[in-house]
C-alpha positions in Angstrom: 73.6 -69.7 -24.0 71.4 -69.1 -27.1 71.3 -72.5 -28.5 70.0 -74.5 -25.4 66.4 -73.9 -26.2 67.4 -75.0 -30.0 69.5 -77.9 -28.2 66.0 -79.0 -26.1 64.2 -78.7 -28.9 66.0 -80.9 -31.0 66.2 -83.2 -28.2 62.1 -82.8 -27.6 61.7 -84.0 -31.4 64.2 -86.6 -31.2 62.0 -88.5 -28.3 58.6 -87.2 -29.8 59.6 -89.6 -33.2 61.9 -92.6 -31.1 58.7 -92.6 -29.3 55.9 -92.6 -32.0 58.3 -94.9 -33.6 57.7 -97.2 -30.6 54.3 -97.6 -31.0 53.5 -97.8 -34.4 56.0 -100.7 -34.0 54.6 -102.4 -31.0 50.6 -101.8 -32.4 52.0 -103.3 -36.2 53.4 -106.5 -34.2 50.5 -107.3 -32.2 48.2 -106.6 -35.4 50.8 -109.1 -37.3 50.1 -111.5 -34.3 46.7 -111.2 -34.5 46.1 -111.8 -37.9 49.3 -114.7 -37.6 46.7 -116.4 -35.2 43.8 -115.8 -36.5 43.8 -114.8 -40.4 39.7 -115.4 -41.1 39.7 -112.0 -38.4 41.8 -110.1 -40.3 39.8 -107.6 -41.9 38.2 -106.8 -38.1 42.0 -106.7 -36.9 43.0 -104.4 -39.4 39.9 -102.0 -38.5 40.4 -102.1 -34.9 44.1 -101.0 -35.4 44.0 -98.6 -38.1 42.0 -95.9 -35.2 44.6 -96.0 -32.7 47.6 -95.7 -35.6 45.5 -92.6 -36.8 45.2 -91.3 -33.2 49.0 -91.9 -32.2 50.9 -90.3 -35.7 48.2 -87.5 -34.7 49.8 -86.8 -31.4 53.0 -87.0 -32.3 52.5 -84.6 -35.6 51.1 -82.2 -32.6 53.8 -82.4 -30.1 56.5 -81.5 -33.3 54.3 -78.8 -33.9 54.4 -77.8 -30.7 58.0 -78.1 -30.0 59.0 -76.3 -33.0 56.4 -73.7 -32.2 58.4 -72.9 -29.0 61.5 -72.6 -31.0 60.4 -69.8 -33.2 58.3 -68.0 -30.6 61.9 -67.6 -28.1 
């Protein structure tokens, strides 16, 4: 029964990057649609969208942190 908390944990860091992966993807396509539409806005686009990328790689760097943190404090 010792390697269930390593089992959760790999399971925890599985959905921490399917779900970062998400949406980087989703925030890249509406940037792409953005700039598709509009491409004299691009440079404000680009801005607008490189604060929220920061933000969400940030979270998800955290929660790995976090989740192998409870790993090697069992």
């Amino acid at each position: 029964m010792q390697f269930l908390h390593y089992f959760g944990a790999a399971l925890g860091l599985g959905m921490i990057v399917i779900g970062a992966g998400m949406g980087i993807g989703k925030l890249a396509a509406a940037a792409a649609d953005g700039i598709a539409r509009q491409p004299n806005a691009a440079d404000k686009i680009t801005g607008a969208v490189n604060l929220p990328l920061f933000l969400l790689e940030g979270v998800a760097i955290l929660a790995e942190v976090f989740a192998l943190l409870v790993v090697l404090m069992k």
